[in-house]
SERO-4910 file (N, C-alpha, C, O; in steps of 0.05 Angstrom, whole numbers):
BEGIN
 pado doro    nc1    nc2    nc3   cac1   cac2   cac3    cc1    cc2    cc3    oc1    oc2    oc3
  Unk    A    354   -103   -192    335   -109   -213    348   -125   -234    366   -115   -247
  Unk    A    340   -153   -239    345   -175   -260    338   -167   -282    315   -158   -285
  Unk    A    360   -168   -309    353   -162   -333    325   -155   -344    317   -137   -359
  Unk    A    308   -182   -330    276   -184   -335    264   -168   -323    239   -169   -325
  Unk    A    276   -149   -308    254   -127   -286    244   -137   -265    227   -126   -251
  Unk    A    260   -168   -257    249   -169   -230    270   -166   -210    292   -178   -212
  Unk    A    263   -148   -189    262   -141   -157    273   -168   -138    258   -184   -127
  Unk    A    300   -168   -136    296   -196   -114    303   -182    -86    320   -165    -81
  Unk    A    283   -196    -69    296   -199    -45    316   -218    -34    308   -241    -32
  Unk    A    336   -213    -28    361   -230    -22    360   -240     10    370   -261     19
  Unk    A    345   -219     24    353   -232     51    323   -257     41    337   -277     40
  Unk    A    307   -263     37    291   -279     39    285   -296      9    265   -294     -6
  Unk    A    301   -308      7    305   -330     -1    297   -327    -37    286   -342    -53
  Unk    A    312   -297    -38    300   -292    -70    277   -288    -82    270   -293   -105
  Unk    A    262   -277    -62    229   -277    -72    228   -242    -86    246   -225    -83
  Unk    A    207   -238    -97    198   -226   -103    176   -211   -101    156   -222   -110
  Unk    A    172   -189    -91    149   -177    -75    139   -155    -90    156   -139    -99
  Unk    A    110   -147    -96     90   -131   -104    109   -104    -95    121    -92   -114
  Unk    A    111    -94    -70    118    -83    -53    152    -76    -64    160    -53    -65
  Unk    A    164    -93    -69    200    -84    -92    195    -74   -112    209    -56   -122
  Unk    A    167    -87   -123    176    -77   -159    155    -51   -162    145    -44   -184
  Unk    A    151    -39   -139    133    -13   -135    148      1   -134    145     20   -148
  Unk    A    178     -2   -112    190     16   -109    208     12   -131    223     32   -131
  Unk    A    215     -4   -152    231      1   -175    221     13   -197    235     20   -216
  Unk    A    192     14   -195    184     35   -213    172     60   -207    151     68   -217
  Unk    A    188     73   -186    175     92   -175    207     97   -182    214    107   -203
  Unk    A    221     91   -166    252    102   -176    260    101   -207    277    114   -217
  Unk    A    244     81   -220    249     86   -253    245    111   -258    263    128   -264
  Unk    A    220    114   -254    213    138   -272    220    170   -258    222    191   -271
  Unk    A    225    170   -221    233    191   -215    262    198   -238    268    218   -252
  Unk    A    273    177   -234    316    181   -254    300    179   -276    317    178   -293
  Unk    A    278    177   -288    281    183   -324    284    158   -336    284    161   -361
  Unk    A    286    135   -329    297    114   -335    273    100   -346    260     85   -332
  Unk    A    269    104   -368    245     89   -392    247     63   -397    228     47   -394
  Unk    A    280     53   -409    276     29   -403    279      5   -375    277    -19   -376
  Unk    A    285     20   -353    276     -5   -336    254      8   -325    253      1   -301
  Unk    A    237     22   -329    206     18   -318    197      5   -340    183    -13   -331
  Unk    A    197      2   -365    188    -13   -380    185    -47   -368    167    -60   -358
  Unk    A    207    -52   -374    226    -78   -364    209    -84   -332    202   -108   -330
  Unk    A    205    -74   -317    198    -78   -286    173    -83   -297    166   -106   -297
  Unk    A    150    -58   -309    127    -60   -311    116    -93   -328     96   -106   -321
  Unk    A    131    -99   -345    122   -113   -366    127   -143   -332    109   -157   -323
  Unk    A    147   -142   -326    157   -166   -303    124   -174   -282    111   -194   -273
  Unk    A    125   -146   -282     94   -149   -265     76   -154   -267     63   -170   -253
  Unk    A     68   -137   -292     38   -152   -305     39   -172   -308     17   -183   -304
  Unk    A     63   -193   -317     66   -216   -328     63   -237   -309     53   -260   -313
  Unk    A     77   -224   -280     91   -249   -263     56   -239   -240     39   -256   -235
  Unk    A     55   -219   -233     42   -212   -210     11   -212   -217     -8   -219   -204
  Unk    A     11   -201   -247    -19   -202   -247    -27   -220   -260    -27   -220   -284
  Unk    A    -36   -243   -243    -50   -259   -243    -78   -266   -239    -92   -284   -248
  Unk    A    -84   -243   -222   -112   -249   -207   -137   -239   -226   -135   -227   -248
  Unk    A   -155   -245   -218   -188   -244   -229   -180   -206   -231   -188   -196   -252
  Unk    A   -171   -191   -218   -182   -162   -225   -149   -151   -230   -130   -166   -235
  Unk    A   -146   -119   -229   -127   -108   -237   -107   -105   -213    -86    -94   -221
  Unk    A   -106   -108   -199    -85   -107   -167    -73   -132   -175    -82   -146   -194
  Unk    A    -46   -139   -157    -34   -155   -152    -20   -172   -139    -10   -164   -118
  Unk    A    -15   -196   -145     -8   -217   -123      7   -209   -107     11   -189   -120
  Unk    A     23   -205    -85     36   -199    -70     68   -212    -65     88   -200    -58
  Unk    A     64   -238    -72     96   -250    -68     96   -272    -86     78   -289    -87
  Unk    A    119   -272   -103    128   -296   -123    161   -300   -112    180   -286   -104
  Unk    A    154   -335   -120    182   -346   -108    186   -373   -126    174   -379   -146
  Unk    A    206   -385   -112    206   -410   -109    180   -431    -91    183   -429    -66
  Unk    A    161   -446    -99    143   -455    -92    154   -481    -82    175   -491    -90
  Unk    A    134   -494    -62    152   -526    -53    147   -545    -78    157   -567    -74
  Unk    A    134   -541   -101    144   -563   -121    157   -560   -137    157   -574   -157
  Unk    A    173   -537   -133    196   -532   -142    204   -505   -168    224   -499   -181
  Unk    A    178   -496   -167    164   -481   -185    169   -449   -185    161   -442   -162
  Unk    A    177   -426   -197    187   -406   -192    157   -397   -201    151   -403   -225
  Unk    A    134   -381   -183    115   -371   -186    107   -350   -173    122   -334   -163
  Unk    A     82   -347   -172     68   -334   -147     65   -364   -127     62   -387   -133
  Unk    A     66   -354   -108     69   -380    -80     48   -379    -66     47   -371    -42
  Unk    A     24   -389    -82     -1   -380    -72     -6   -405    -48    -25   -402    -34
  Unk    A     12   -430    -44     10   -435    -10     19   -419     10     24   -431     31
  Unk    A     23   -396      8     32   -375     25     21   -348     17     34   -328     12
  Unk    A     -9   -352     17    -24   -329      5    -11   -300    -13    -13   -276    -10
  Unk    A      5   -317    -34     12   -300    -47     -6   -282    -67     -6   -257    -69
  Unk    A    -25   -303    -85    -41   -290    -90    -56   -261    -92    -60   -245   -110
  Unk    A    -64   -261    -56    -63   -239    -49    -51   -218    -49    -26   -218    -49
  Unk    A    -68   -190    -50    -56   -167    -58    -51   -150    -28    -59   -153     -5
  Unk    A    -29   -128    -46    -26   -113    -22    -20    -89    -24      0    -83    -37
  Unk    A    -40    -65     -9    -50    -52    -26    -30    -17    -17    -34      7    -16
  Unk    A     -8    -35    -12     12     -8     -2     22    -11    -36     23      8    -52
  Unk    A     27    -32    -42     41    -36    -72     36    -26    -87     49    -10    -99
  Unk    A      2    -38    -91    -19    -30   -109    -17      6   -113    -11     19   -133
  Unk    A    -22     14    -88    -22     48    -83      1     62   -102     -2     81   -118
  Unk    A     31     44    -95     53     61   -107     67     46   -138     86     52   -153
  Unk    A     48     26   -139     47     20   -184     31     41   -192     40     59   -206
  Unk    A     -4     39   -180    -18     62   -189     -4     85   -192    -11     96   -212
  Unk    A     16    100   -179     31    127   -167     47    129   -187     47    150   -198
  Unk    A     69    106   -200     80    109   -210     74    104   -239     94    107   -254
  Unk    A     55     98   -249     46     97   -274     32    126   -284     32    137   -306
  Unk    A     25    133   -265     14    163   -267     44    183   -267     43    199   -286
  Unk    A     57    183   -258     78    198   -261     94    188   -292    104    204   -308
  Unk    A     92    164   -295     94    149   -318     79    164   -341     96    176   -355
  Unk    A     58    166   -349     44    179   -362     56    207   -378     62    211   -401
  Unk    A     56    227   -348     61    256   -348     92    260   -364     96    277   -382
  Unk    A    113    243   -353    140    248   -354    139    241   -391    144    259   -406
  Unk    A    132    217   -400    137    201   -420    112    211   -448    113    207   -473
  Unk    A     89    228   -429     64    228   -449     57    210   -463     56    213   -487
  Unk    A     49    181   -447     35    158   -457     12    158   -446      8    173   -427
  Unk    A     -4    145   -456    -39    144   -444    -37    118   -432    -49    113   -411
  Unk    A    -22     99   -446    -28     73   -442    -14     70   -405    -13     48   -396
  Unk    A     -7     87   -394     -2     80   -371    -19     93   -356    -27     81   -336
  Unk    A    -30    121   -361    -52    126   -347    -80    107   -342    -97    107   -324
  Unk    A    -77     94   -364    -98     75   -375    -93     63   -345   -105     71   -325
  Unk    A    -76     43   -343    -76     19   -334    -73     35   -304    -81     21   -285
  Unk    A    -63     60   -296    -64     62   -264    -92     66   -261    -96     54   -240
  Unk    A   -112     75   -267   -141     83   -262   -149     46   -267   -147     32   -247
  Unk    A   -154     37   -284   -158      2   -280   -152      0   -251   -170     -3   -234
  Unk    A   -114      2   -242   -113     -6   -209   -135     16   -194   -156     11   -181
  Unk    A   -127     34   -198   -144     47   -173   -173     44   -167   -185     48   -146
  Unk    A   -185     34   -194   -216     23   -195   -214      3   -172   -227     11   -153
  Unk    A   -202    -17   -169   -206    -49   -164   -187    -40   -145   -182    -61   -135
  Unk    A   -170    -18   -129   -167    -12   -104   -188    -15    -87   -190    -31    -68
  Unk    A   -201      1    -96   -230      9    -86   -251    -14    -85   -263    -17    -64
  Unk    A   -259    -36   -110   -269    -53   -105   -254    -76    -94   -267    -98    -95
  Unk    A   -228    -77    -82   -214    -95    -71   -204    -92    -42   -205   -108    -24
  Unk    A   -195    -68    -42   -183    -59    -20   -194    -43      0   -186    -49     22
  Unk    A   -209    -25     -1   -233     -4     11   -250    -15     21   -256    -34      6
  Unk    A   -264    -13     42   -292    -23     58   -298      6     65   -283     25     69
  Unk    A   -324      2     66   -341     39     70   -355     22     97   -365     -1     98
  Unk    A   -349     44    123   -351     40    144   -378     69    152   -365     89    158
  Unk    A   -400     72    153   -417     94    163   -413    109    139   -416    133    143
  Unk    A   -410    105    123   -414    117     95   -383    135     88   -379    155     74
  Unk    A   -369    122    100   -336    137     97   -319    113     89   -327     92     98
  Unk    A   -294    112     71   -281     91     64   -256     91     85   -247    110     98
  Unk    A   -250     65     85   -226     69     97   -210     45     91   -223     24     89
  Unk    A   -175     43     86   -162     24     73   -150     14     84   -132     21    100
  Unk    A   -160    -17     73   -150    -46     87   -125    -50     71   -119    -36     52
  Unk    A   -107    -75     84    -79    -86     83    -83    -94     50    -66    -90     33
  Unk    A   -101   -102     47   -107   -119     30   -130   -129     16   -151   -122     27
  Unk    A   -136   -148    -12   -164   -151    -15   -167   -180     15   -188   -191     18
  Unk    A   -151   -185     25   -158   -213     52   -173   -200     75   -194   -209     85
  Unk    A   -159   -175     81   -171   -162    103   -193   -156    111   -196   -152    135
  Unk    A   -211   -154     93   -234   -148     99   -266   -171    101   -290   -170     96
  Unk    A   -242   -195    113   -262   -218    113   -271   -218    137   -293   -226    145
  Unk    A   -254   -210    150   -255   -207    177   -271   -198    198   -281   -177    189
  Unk    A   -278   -200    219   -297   -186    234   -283   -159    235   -295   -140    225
  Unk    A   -256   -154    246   -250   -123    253   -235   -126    225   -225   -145    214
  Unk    A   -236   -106    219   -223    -97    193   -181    -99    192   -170    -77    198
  Unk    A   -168   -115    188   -144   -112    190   -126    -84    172   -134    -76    150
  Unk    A   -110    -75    180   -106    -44    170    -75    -44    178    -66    -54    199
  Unk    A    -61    -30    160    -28    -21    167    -21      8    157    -20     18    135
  Unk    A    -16     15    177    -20     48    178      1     61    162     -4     84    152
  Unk    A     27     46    157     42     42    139     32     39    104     47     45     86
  Unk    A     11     30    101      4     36     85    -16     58     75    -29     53     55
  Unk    A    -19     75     84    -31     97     78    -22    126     65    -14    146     77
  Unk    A    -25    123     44     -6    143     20    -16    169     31    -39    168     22
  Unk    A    -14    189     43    -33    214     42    -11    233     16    -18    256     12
  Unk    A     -2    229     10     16    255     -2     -9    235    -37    -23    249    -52
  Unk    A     -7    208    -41    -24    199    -66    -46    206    -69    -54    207    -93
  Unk    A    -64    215    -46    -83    215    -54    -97    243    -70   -118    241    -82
  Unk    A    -83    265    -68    -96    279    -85    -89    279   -111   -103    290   -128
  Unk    A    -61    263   -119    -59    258   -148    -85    239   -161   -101    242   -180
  Unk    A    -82    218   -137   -102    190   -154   -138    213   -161   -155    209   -179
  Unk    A   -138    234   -143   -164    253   -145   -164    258   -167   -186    258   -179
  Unk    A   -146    263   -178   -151    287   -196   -153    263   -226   -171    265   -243
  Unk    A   -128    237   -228   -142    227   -251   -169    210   -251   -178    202   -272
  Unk    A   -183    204   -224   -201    188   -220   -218    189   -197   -217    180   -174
  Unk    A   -244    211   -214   -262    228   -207   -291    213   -191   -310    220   -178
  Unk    A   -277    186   -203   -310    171   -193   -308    153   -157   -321    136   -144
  Unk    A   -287    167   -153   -282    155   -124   -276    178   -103   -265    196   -115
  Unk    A   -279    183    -77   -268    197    -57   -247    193    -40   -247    181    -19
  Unk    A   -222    207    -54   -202    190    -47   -187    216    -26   -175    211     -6
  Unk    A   -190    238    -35   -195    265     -6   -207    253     25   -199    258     47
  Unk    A   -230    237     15   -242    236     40   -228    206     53   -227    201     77
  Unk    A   -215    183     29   -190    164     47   -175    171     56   -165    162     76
  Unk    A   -163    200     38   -135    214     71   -146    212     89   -137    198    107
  Unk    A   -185    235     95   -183    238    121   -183    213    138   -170    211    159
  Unk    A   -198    194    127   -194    169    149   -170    160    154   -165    149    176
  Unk    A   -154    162    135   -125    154    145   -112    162    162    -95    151    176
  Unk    A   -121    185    162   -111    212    183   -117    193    214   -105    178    229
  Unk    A   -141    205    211   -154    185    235   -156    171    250   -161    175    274
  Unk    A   -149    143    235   -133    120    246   -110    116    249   -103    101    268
  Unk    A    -86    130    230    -63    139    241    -63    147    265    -47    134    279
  Unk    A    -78    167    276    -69    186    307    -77    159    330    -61    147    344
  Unk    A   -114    152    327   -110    135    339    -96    118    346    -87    116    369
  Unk    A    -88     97    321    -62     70    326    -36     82    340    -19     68    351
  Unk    A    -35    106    337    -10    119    352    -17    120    380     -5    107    396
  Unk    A    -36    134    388    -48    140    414    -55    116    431    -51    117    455
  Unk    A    -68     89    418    -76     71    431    -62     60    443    -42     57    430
  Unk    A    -59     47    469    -48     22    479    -41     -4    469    -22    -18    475
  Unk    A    -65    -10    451    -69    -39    433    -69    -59    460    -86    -60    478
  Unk    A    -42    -78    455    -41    -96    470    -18    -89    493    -12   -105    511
  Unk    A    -11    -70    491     17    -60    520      4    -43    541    -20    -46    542
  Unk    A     14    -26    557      4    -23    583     -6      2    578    -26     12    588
  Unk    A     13     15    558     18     53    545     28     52    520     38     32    509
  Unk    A     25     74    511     30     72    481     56     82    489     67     90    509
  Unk    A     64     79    458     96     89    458     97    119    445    117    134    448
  Unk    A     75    124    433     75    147    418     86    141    392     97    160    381
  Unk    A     85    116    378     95    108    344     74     94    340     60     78    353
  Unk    A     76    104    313     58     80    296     62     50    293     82     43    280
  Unk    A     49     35    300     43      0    305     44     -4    271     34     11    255
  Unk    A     60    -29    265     63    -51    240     39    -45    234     35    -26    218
  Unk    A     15    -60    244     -8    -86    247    -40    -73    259    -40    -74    283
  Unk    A    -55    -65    252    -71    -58    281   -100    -70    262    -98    -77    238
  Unk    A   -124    -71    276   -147    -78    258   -165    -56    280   -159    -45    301
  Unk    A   -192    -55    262   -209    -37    276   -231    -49    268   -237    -65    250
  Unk    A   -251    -31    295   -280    -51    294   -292    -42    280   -285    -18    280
  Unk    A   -314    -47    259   -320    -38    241   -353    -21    254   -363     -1    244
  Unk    A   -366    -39    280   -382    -25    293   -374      0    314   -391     17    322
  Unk    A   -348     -2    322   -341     22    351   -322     37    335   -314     56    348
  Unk    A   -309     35    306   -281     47    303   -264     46    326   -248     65    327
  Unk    A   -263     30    344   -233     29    351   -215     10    341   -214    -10    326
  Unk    A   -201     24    355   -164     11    330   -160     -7    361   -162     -2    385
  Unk    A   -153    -31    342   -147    -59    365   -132    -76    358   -131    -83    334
  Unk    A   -117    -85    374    -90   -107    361   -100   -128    343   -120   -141    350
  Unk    A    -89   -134    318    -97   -148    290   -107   -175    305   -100   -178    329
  Unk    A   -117   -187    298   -127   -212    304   -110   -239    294   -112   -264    296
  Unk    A    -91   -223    282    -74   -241    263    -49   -243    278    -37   -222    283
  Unk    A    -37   -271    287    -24   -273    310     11   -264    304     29   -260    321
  Unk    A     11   -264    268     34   -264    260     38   -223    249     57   -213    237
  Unk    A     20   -213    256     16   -189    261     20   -167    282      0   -159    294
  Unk    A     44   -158    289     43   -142    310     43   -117    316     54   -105    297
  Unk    A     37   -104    329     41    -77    337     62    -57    341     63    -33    342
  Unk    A     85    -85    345    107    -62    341    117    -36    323    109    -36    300
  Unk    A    128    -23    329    140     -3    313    165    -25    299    180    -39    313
  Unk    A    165    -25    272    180    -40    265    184    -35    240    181    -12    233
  Unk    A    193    -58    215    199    -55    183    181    -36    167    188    -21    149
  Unk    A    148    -40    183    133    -29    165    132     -4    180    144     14    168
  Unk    A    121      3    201    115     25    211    134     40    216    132     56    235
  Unk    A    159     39    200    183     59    200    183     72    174    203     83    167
  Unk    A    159     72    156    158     90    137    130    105    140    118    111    119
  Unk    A    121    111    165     96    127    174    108    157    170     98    175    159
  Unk    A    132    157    183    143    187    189    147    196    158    137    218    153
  Unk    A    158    184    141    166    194    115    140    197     98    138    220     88
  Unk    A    118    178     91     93    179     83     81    213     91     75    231     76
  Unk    A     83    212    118     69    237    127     87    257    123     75    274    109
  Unk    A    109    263    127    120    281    113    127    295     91    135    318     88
  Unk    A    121    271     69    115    283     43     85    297     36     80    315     20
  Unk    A     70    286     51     50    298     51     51    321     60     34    335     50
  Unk    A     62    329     75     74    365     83     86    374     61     79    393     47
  Unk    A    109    357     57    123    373     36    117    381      3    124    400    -12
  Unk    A    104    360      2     86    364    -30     54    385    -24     45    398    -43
  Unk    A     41    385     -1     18    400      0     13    407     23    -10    404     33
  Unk    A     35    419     36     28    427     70     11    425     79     -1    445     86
  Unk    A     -3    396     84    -23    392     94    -22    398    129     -3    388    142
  Unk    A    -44    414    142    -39    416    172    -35    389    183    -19    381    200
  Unk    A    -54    375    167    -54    346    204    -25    341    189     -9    353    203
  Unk    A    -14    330    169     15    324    177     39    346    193     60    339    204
  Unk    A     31    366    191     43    378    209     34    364    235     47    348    249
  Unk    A     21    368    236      1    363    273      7    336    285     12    330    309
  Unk    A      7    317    258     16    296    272     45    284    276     49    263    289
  Unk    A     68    301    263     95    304    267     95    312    291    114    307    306
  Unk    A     74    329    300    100    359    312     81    342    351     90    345    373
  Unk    A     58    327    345     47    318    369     43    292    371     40    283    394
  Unk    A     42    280    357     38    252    363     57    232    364     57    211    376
  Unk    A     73    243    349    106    226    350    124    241    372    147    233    376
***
């Protein structure tokens, strides 16, 4: 983390990702550390939120005219809503630890415009897309990797006007499936896939449509096991038991 609170990624060419400066202020405030969540937070609002609502751009870099920005020829712009999930997470812990309002303030803002950004209600049940891009799509694009279950009964409790109990269960859901499915290989492997999209008329989970999207078990879908296990460990929830102890 740069003086200014920004997050670089070094293997890729110094950029800066929604997705780093989530986890630098989630580790701020777990260590107590007031002033670099300060410092990170202020980096973000400044550098990331850019867009028309309260979520945020996803990647700032070096741009090809030479320009240190958001790199919106490489849909930076775009949000992503694993990030989004763990700024919201950590501003709320923010709050509690520090007893500021002004951060509870601003995670309920994100989690509003989660929901009008990121969420599509499928048969009258929500369920959460990669992103606000994802859902332009005929099948809904989805990364199972991003599905907080251990967040969602915090984001419940400060933000009453959404059903965010009933986004675990779908998470749940499509987790087991994307695990169980074949997608695009012969048999499953029994791990959770990067990448998967689902039909929004059959609910099935089907290889992303997006060619630079894959199914492998890979960068992202190597934090499924840990996601779901905190969700045991913070609220012994059965299906994370169930889906440790059978599906993996």
């Amino acid at each position: 983390v740069q003086d200014d609170g920004r997050t670089l990624d070094r293997d890729r060419n110094y950029i800066t990702t929604s997705e780093g400066q989530s986890y630098a202020l989630l580790r701020a405030v777990w260590m107590d550390d007031k002033e670099t969540f300060d410092r990170v937070l202020k980096w973000t609002n400044n550098n990331l939120g850019k867009r028309d609502d309260e979520v945020f751009g996803w990647k700032w870099g070096k741009s090809k005219n030479g320009q240190w920005d958001i790199i919106r020829e490489e849909g930076g712009i775009n949000s992503a809503s694993d990030a989004d999930q763990d700024i919201a997470l950590a501003l709320i812990f923010a709050s509690k630890r520090w007893s500021q309002d002004h951060y509870l303030k601003q995670a309920r803002e994100i989690l509003n415009d989660i929901w009008e950004e990121e969420v599509v209600t499928i048969y009258g049940r929500p369920y959460l897309l990669a992103g606000n891009w994802a859902k332009d799509d005929k099948s809904y694009t989805m990364n199972p990797s991003y599905f907080m279950f251990y967040a969602y009964p915090i984001f419940a409790q400060v933000d009453l006007t959404h059903d965010w109990m009933d986004l675990k269960a779908t998470s749940y859901e499509v987790l087991k499936k994307a695990t169980e499915a074949h997608l695009d290989q012969r048999a499953s492997g029994n791990l959770p896939p990067d990448w998967i999209s689902i039909d929004p008329v059959t609910l099935q989970v089907v290889p992303s449509r997006h060619q630079d999207k894959k199914t492998d078990f890979a960068d992202d879908a190597f934090r499924v096991p840990w996601r779901v296990a905190l969700d045991w460990a913070w609220y012994q929830d059965e299906r994370a038991k169930d889906y440790l102890l059978t599906s993996l």
